[in-house]
SELUMMI-561636 format. One record per residue (C-alpha): residue in one letter; x, y, z. Coordinates in steps of 0.05 Angstrom, whole numbers. Layout:
N
  r      c1      c2      c3
  A       X       Y       Z
...
This chain:
81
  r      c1      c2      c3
  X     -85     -17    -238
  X     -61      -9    -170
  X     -11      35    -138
  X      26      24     -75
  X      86      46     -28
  X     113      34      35
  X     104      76     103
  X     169      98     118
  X     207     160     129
  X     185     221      78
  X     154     225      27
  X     211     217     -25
  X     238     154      16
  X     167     125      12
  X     155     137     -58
  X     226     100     -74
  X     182      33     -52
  X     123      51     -99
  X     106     -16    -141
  X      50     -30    -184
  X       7     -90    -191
  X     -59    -110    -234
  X    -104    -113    -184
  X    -125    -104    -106
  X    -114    -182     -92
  X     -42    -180    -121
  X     -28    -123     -76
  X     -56    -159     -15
  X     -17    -224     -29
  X      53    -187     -42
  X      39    -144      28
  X      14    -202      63
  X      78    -258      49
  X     122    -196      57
  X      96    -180     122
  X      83    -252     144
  X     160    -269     134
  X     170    -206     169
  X     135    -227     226
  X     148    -289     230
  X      67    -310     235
  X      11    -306     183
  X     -16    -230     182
  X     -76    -206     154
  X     -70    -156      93
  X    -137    -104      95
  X    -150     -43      61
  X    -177      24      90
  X    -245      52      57
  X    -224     122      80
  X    -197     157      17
  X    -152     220      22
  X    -130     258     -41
  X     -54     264     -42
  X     -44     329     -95
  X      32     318     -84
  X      31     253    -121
  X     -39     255    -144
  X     -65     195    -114
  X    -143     175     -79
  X     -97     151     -15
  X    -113      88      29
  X     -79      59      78
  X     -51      -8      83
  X     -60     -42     143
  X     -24    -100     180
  X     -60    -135     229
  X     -95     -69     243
  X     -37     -25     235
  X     -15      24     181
  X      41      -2     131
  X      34      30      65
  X      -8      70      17
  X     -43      54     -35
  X     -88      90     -88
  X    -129      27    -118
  X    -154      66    -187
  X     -91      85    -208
  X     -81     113    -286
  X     -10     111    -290
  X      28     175    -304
């Protein structure tokens, strides 16, 4: 399973946008028509390799990225709570 939340404000405001989804793909394809209607253009969804432990929330962090740019977080072995 796969965990994910927007970048925006805190930590608490971020985590208010957390969604789950079955897998990676799912993720990438609810970012990338959210951000493509957004945007008005097709974007491209990717996925940072670098992984950062969050111990406040417990996730293996990546980034989202948008065209290159950070969006959201994501932790893409997530066991639920």
């Amino acid at each position: 399973m796969v965990i994910a939340r927007e970048h925006r404000g805190g930590l608490k405001e971020s985590m208010e946008t957390a969604r789950t989804f079955e897998t990676k793909e799912d993720m990438i394809k609810y970012y990338t028509d959210m951000w493509s209607e957004w945007e008005g253009k097709k974007v491209k969804i990717t996925v940072s390799d670098v992984i950062t432990y969050d111990n406040r929330i417990g996730w293996n962090t990546r980034y989202i990225l948008c065209d290159g740019s950070a969006v959201g977080m994501c932790d893409l072995d997530y066991k639920g709570n």
